[in-house]
mmCIF file of the N, C-alpha and C atoms, coordinates in Angstrom:
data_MODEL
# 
_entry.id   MODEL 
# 
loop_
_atom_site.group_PDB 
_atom_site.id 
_atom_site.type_symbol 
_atom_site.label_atom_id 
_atom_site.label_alt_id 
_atom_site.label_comp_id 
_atom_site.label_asym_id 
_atom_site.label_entity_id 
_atom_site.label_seq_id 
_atom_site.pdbx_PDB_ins_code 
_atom_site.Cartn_x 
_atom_site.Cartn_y 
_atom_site.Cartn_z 
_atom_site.occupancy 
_atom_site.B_iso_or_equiv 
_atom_site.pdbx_formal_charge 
_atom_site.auth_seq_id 
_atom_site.auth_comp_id 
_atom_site.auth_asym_id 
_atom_site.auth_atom_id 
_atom_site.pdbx_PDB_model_num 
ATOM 1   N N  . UNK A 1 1  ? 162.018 124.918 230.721 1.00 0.00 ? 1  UNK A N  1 
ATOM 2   C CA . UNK A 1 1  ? 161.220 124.400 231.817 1.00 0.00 ? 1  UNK A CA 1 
ATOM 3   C C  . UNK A 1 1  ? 160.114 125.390 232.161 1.00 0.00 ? 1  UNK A C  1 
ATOM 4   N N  . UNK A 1 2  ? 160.680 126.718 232.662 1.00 0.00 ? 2  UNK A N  1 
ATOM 5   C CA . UNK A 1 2  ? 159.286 127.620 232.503 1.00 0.00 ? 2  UNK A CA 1 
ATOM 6   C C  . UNK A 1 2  ? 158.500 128.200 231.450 1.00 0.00 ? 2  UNK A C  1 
ATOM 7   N N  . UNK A 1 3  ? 159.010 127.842 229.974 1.00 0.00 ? 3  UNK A N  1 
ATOM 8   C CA . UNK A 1 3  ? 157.693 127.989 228.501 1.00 0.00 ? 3  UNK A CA 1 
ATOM 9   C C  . UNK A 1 3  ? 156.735 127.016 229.064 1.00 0.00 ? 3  UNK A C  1 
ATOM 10  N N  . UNK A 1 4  ? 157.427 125.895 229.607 1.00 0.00 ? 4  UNK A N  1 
ATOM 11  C CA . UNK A 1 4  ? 156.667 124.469 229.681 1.00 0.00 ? 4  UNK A CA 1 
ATOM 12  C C  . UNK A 1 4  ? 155.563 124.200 230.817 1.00 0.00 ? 4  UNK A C  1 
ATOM 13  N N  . UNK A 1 5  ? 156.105 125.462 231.808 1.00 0.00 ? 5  UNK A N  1 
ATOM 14  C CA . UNK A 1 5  ? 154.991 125.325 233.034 1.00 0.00 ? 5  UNK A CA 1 
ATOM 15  C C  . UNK A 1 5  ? 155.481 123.973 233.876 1.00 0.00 ? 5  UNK A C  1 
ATOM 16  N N  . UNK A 1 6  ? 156.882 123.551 233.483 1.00 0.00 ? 6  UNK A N  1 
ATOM 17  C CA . UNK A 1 6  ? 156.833 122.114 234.710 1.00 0.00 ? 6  UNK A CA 1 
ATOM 18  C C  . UNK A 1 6  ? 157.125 122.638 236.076 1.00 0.00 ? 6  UNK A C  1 
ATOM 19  N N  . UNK A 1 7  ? 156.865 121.945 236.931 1.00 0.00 ? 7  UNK A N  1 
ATOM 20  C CA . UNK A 1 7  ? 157.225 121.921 238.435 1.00 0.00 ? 7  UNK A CA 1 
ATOM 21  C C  . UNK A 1 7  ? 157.181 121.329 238.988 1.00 0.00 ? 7  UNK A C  1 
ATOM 22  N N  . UNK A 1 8  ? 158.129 121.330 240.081 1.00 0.00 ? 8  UNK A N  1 
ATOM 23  C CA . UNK A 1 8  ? 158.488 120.015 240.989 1.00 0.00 ? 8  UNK A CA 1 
ATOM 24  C C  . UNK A 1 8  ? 158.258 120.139 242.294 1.00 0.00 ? 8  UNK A C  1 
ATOM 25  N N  . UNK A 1 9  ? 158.235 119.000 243.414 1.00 0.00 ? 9  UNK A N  1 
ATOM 26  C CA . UNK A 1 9  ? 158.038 119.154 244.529 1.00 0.00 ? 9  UNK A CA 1 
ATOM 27  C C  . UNK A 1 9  ? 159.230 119.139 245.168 1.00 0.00 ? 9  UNK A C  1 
ATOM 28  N N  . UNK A 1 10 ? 160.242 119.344 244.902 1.00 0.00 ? 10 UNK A N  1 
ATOM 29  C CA . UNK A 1 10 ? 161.158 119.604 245.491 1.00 0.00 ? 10 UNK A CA 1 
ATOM 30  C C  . UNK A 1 10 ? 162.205 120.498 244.798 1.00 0.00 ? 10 UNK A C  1 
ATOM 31  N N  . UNK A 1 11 ? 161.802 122.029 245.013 1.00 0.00 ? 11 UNK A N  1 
ATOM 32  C CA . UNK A 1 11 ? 162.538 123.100 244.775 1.00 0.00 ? 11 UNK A CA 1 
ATOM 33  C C  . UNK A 1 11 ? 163.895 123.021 244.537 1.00 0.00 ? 11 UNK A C  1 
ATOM 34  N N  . UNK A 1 12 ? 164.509 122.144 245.247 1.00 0.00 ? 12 UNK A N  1 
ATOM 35  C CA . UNK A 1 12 ? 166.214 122.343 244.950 1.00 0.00 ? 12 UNK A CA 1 
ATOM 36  C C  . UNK A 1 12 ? 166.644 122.011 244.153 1.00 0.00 ? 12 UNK A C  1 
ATOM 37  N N  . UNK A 1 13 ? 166.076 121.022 243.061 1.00 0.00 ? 13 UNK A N  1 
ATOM 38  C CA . UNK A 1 13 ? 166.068 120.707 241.994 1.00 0.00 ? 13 UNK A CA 1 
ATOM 39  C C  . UNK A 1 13 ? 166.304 121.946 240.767 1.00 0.00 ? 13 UNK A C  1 
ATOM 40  N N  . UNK A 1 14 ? 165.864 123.350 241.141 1.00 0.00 ? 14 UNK A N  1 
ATOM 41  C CA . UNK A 1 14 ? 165.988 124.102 240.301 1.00 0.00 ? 14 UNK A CA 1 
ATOM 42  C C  . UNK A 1 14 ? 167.061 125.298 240.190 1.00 0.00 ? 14 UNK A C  1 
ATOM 43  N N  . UNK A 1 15 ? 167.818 124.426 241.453 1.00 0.00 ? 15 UNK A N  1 
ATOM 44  C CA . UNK A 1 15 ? 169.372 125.139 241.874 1.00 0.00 ? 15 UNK A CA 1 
ATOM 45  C C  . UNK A 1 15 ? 169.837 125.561 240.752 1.00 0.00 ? 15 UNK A C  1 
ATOM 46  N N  . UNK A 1 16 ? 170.299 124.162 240.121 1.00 0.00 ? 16 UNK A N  1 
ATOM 47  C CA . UNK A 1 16 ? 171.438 124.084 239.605 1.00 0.00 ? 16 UNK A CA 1 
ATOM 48  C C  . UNK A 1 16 ? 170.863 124.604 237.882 1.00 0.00 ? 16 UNK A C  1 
ATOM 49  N N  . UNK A 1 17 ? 169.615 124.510 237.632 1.00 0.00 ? 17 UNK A N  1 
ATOM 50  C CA . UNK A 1 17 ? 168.854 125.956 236.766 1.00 0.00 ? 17 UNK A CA 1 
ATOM 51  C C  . UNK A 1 17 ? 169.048 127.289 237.005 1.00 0.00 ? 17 UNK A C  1 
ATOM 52  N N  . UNK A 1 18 ? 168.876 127.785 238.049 1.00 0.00 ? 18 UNK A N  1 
ATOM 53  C CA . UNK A 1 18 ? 169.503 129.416 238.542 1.00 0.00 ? 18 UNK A CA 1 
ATOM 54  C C  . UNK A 1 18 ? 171.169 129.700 238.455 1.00 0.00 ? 18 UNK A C  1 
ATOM 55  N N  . UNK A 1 19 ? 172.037 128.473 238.891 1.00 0.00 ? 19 UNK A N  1 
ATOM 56  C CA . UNK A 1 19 ? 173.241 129.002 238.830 1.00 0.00 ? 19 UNK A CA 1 
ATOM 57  C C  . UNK A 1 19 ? 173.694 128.697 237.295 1.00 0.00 ? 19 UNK A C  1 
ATOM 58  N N  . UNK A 1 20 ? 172.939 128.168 236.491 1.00 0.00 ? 20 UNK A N  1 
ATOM 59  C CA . UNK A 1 20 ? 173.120 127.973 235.145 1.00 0.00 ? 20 UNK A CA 1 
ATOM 60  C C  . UNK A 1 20 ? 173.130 129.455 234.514 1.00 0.00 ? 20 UNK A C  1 
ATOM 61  N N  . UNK A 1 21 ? 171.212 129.635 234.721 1.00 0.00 ? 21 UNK A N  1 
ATOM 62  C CA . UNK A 1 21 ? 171.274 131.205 234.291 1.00 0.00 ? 21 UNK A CA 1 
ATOM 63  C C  . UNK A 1 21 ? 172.069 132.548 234.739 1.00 0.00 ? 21 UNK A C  1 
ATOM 64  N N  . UNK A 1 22 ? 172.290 132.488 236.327 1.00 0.00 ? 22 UNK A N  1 
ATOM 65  C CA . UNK A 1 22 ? 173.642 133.472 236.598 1.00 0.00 ? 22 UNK A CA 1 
ATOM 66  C C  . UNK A 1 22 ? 175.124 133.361 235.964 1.00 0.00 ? 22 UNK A C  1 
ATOM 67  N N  . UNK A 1 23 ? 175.421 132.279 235.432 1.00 0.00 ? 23 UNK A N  1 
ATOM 68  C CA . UNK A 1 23 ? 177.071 132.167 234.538 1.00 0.00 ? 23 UNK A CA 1 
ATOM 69  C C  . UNK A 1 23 ? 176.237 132.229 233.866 1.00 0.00 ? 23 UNK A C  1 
ATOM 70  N N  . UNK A 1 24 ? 175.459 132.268 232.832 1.00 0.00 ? 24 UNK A N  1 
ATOM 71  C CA . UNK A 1 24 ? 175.253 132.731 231.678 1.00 0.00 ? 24 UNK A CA 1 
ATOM 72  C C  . UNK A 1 24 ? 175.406 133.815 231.415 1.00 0.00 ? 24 UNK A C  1 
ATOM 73  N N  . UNK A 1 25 ? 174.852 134.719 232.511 1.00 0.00 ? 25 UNK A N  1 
ATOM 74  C CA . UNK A 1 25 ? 175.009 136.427 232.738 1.00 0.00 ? 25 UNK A CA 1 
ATOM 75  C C  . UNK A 1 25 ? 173.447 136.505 232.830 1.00 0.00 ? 25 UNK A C  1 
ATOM 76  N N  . UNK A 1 26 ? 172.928 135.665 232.431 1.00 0.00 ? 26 UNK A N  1 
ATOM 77  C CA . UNK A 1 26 ? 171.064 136.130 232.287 1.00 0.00 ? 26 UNK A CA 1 
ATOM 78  C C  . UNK A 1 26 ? 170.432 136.274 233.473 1.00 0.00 ? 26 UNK A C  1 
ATOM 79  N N  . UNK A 1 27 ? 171.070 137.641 234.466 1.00 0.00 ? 27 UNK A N  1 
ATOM 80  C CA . UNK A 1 27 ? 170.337 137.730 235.709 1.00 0.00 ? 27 UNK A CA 1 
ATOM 81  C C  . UNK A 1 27 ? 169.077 137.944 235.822 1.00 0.00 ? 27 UNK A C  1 
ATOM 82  N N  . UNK A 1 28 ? 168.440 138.701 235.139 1.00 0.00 ? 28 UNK A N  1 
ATOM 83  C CA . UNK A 1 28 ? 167.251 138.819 235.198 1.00 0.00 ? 28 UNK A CA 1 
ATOM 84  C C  . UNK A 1 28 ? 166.739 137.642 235.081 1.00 0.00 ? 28 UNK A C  1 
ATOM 85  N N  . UNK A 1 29 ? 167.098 136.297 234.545 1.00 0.00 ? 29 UNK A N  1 
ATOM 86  C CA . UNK A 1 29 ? 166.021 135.407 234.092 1.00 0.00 ? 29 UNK A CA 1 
ATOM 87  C C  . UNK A 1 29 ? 166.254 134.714 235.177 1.00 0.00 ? 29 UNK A C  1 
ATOM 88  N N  . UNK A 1 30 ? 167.644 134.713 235.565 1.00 0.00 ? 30 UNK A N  1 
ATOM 89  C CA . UNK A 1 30 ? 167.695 134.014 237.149 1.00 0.00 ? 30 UNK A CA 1 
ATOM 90  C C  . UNK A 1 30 ? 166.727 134.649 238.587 1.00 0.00 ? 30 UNK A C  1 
ATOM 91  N N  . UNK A 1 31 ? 166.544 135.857 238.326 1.00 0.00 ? 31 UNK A N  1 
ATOM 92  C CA . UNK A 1 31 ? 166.128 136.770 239.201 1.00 0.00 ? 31 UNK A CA 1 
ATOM 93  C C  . UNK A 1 31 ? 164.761 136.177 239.157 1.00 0.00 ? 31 UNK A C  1 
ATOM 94  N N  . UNK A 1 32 ? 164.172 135.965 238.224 1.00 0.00 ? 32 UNK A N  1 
ATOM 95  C CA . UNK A 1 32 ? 162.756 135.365 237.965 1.00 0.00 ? 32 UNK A CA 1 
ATOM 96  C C  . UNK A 1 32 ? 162.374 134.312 238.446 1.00 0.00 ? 32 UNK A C  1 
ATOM 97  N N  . UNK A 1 33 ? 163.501 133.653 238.251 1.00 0.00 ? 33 UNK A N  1 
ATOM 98  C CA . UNK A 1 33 ? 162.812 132.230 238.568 1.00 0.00 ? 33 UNK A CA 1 
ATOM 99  C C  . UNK A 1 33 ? 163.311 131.747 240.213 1.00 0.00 ? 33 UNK A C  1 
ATOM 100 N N  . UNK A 1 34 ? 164.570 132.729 240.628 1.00 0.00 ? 34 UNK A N  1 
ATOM 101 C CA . UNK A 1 34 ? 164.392 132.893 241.934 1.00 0.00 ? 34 UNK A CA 1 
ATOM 102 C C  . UNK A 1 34 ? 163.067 133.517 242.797 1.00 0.00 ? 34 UNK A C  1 
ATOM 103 N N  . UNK A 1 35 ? 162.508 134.496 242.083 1.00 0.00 ? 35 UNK A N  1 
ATOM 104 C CA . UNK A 1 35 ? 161.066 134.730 242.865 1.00 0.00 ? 35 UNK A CA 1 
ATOM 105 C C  . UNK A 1 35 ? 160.013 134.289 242.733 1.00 0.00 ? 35 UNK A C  1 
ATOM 106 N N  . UNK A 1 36 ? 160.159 133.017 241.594 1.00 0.00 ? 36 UNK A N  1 
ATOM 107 C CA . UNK A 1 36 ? 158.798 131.960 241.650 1.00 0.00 ? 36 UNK A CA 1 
ATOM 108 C C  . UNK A 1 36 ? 159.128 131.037 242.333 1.00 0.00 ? 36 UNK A C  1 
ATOM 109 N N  . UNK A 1 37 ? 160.509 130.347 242.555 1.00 0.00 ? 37 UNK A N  1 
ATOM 110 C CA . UNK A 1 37 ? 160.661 129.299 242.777 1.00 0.00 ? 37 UNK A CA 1 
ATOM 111 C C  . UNK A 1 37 ? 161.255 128.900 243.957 1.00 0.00 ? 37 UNK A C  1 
ATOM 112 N N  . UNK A 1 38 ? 162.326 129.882 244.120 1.00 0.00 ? 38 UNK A N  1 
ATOM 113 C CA . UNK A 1 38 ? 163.130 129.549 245.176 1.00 0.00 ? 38 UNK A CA 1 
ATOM 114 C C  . UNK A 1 38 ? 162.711 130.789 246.801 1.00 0.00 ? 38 UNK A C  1 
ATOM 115 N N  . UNK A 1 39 ? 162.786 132.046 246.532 1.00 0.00 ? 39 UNK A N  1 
ATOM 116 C CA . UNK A 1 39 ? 162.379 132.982 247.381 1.00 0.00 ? 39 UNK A CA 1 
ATOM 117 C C  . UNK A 1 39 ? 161.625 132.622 248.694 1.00 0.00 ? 39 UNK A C  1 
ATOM 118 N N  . UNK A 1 40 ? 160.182 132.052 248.387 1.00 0.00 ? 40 UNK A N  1 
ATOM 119 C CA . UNK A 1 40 ? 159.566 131.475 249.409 1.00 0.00 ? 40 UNK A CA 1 
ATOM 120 C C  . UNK A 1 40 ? 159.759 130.485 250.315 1.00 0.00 ? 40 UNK A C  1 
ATOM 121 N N  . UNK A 1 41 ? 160.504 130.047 249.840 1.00 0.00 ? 41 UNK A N  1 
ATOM 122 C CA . UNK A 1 41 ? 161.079 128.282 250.566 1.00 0.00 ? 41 UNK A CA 1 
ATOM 123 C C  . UNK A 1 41 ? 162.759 129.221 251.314 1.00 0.00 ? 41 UNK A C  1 
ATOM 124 N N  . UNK A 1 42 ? 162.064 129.985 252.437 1.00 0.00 ? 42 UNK A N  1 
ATOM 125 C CA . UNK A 1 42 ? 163.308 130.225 253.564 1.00 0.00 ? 42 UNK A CA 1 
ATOM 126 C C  . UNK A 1 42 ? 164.245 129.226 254.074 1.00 0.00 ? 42 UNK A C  1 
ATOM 127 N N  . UNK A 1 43 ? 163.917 127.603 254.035 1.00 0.00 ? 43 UNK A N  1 
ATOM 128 C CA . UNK A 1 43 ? 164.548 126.899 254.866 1.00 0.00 ? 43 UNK A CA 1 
ATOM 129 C C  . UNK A 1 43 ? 165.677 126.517 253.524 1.00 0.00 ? 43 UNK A C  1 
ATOM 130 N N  . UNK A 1 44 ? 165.225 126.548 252.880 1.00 0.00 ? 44 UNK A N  1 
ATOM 131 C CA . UNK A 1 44 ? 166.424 126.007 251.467 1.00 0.00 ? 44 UNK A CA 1 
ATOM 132 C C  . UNK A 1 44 ? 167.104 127.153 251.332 1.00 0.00 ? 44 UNK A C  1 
ATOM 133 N N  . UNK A 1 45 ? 166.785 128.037 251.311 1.00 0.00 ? 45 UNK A N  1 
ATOM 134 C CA . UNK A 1 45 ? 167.403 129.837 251.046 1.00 0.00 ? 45 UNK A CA 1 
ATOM 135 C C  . UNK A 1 45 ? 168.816 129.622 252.082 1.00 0.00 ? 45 UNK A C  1 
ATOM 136 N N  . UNK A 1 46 ? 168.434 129.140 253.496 1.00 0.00 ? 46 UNK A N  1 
ATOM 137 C CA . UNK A 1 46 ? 168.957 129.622 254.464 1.00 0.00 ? 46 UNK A CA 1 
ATOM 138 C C  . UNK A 1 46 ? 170.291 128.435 254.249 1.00 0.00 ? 46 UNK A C  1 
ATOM 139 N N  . UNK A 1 47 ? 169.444 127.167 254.218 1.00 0.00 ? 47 UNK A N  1 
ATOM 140 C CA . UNK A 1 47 ? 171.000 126.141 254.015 1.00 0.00 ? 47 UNK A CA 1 
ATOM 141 C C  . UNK A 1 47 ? 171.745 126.370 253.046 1.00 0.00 ? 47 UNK A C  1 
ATOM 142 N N  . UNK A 1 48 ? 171.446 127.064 252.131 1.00 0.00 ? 48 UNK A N  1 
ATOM 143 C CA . UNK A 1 48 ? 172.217 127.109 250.836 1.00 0.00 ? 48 UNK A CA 1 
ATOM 144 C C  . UNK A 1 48 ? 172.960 128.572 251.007 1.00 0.00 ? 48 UNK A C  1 
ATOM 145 N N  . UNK A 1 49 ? 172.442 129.532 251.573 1.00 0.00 ? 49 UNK A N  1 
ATOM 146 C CA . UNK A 1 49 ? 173.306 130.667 252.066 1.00 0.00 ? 49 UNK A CA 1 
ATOM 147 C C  . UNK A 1 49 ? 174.042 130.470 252.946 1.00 0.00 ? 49 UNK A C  1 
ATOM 148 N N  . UNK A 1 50 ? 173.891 129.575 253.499 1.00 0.00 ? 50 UNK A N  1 
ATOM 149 C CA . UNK A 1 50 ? 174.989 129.492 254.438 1.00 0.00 ? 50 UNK A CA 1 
ATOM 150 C C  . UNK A 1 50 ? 175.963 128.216 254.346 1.00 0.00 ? 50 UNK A C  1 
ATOM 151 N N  . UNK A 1 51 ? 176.007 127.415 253.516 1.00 0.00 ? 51 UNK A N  1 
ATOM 152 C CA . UNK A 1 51 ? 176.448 127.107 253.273 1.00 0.00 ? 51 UNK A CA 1 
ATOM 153 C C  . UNK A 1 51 ? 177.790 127.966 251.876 1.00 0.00 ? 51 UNK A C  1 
ATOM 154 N N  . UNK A 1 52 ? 176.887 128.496 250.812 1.00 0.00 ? 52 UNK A N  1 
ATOM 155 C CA . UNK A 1 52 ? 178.016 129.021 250.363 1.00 0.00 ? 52 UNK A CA 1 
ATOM 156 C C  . UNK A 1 52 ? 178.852 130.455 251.182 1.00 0.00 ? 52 UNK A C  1 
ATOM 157 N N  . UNK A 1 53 ? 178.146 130.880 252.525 1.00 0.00 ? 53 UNK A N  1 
ATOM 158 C CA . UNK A 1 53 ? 179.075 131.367 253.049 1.00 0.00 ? 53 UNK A CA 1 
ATOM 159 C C  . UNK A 1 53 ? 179.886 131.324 253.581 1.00 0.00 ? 53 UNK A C  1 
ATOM 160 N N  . UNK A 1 54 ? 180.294 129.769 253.861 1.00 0.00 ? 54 UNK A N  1 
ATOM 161 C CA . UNK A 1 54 ? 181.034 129.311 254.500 1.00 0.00 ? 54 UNK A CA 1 
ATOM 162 C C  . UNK A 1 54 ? 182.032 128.323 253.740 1.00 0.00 ? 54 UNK A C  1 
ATOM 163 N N  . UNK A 1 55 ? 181.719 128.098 252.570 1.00 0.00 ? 55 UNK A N  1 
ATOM 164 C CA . UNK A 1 55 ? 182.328 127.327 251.314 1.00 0.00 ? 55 UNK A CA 1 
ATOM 165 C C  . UNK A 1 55 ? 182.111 128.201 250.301 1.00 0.00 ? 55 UNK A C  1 
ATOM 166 N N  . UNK A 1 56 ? 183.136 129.260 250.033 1.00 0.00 ? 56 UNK A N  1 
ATOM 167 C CA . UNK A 1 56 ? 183.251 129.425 248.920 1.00 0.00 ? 56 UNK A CA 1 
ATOM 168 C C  . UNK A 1 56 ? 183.562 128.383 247.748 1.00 0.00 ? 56 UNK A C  1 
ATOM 169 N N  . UNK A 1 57 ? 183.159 128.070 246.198 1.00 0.00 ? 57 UNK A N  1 
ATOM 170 C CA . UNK A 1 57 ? 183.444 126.718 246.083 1.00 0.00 ? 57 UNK A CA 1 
ATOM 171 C C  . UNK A 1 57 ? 184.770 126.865 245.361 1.00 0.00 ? 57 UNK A C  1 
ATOM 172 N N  . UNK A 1 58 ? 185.057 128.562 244.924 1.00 0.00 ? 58 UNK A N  1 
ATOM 173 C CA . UNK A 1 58 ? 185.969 128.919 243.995 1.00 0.00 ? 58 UNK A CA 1 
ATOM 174 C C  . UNK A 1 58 ? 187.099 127.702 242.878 1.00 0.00 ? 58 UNK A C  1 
ATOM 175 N N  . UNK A 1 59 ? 185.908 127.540 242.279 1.00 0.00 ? 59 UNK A N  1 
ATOM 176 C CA . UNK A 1 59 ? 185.888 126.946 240.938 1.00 0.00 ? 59 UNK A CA 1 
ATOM 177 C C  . UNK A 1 59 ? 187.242 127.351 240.202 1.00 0.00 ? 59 UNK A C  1 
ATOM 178 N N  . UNK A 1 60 ? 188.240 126.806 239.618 1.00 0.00 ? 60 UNK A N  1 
ATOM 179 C CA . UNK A 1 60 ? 188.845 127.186 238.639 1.00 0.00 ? 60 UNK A CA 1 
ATOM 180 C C  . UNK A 1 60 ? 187.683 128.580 237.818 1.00 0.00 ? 60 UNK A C  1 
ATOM 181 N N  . UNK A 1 61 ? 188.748 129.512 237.241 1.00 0.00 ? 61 UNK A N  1 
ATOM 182 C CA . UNK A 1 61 ? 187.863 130.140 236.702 1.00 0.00 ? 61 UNK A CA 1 
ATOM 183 C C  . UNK A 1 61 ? 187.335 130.019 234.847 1.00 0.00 ? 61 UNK A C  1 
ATOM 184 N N  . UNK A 1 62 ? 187.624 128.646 234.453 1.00 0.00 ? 62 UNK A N  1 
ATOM 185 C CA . UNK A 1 62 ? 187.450 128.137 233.613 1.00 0.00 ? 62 UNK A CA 1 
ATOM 186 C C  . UNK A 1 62 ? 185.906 127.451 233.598 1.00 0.00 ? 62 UNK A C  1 
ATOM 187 N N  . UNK A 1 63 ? 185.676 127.286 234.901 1.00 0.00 ? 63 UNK A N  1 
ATOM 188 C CA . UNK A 1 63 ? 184.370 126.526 234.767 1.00 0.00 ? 63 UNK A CA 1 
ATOM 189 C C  . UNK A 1 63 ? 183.317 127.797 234.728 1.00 0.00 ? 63 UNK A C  1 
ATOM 190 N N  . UNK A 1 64 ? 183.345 129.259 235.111 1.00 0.00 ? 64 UNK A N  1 
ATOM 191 C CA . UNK A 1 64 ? 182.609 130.256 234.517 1.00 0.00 ? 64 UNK A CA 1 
ATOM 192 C C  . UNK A 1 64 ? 181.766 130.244 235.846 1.00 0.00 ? 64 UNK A C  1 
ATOM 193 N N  . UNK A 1 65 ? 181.838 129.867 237.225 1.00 0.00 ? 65 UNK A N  1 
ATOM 194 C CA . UNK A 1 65 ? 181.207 129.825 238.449 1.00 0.00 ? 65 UNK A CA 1 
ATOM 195 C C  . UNK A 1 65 ? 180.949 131.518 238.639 1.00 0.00 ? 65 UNK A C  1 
ATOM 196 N N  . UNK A 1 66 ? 179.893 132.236 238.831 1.00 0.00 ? 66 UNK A N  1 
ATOM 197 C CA . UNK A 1 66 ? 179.908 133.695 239.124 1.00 0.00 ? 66 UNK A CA 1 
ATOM 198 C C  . UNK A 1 66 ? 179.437 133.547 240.457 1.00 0.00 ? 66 UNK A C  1 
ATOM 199 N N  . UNK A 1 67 ? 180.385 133.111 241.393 1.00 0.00 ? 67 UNK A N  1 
ATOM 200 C CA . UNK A 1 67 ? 179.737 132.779 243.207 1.00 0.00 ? 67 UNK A CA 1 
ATOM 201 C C  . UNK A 1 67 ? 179.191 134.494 243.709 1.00 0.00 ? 67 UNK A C  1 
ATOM 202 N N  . UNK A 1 68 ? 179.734 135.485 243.010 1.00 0.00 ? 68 UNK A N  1 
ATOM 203 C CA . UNK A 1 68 ? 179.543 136.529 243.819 1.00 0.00 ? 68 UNK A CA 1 
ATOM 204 C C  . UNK A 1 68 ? 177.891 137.086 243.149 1.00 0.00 ? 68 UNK A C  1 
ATOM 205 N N  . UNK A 1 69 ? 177.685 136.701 241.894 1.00 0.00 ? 69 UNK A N  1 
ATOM 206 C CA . UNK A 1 69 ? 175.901 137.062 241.770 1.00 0.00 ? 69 UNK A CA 1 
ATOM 207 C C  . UNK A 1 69 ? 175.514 136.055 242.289 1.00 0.00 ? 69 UNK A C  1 
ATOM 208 N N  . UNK A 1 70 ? 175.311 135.049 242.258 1.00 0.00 ? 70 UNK A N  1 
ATOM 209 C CA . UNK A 1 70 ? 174.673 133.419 242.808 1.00 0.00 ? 70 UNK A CA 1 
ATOM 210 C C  . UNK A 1 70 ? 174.245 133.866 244.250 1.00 0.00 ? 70 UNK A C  1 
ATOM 211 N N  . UNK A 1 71 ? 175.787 134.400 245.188 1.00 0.00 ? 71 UNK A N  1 
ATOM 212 C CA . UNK A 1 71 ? 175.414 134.635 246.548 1.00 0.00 ? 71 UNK A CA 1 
ATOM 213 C C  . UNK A 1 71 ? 174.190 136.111 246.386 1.00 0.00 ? 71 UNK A C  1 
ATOM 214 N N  . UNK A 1 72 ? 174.490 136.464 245.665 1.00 0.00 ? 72 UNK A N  1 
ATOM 215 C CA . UNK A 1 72 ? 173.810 138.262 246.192 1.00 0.00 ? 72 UNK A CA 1 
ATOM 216 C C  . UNK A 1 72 ? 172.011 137.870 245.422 1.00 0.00 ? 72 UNK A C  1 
ATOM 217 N N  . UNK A 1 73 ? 171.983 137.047 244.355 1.00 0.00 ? 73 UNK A N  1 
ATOM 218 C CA . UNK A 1 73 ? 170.742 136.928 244.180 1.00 0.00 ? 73 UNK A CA 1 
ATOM 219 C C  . UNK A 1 73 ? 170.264 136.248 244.880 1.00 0.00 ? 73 UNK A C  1 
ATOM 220 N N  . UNK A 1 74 ? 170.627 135.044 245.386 1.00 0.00 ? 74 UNK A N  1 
ATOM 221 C CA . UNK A 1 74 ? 170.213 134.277 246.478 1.00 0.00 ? 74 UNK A CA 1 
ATOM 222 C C  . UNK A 1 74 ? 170.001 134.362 247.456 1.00 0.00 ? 74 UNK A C  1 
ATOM 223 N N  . UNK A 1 75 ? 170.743 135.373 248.312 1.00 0.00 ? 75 UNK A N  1 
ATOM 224 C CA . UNK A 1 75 ? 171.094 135.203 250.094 1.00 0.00 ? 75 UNK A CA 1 
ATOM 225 C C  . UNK A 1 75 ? 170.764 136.657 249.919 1.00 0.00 ? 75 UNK A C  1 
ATOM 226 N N  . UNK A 1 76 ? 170.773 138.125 249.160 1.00 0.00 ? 76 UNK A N  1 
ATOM 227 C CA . UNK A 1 76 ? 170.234 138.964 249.615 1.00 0.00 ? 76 UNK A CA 1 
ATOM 228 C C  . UNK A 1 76 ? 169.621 139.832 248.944 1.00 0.00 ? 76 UNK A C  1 
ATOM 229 N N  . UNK A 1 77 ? 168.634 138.894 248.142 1.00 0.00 ? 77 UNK A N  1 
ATOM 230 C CA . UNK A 1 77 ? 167.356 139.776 247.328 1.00 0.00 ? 77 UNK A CA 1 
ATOM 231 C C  . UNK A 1 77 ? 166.148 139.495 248.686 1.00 0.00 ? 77 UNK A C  1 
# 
C-alpha cells in the first residue's frame, strides 16, 4: 500500500495494517507508517488507546497478537 502511494480518508482503515506489521515483528515499518498515518489524527489515537487500555484483547497466543508493542507504539510514541 505504501510502494503504491494509496490513501484513504479514513485513517482507521490502516489499523489493522500496523497491527499486522507489529506481529510480524517489523516495528520499524509499523513505526513508519504510524507517523504518516496514524500519529496526527489524536482523536483516533485516543479511542483506540483507550480502549485497548481498558480491553486487553489477550488473544490466544496462537493468533501471534503482540498487544504490548501495538500499545507502546501507539499510545506512547
Amino acid at each position: 500500500v505504501n510502494e503504491l502511494g494509496l490513501e484513504t480518508s479514513d485513517k482507521s482503515e490502516v489499523i489493522p495494517f500496523f497491527e499486522g506489521l507489529v506481529n510480524l515483528g517489523r516495528y520499524e515499518d509499523a513505526r513508519v507508517l504510524y507517523n504518516k498515518q496514524i500519529k496526527g489524527n489524536s482523536e483516533m489515537r485516543f479511542a483506540l488507546c483507550t480502549f485497548l487500555a481498558e480491553h486487553n484483547p489477550e488473544y490466544p497466543p496462537e493468533f501471534g497478537y503482540d498487544y504490548t508493542n501495538i500499545y507502546e507504539i501507539l499510545c506512547n510514541s
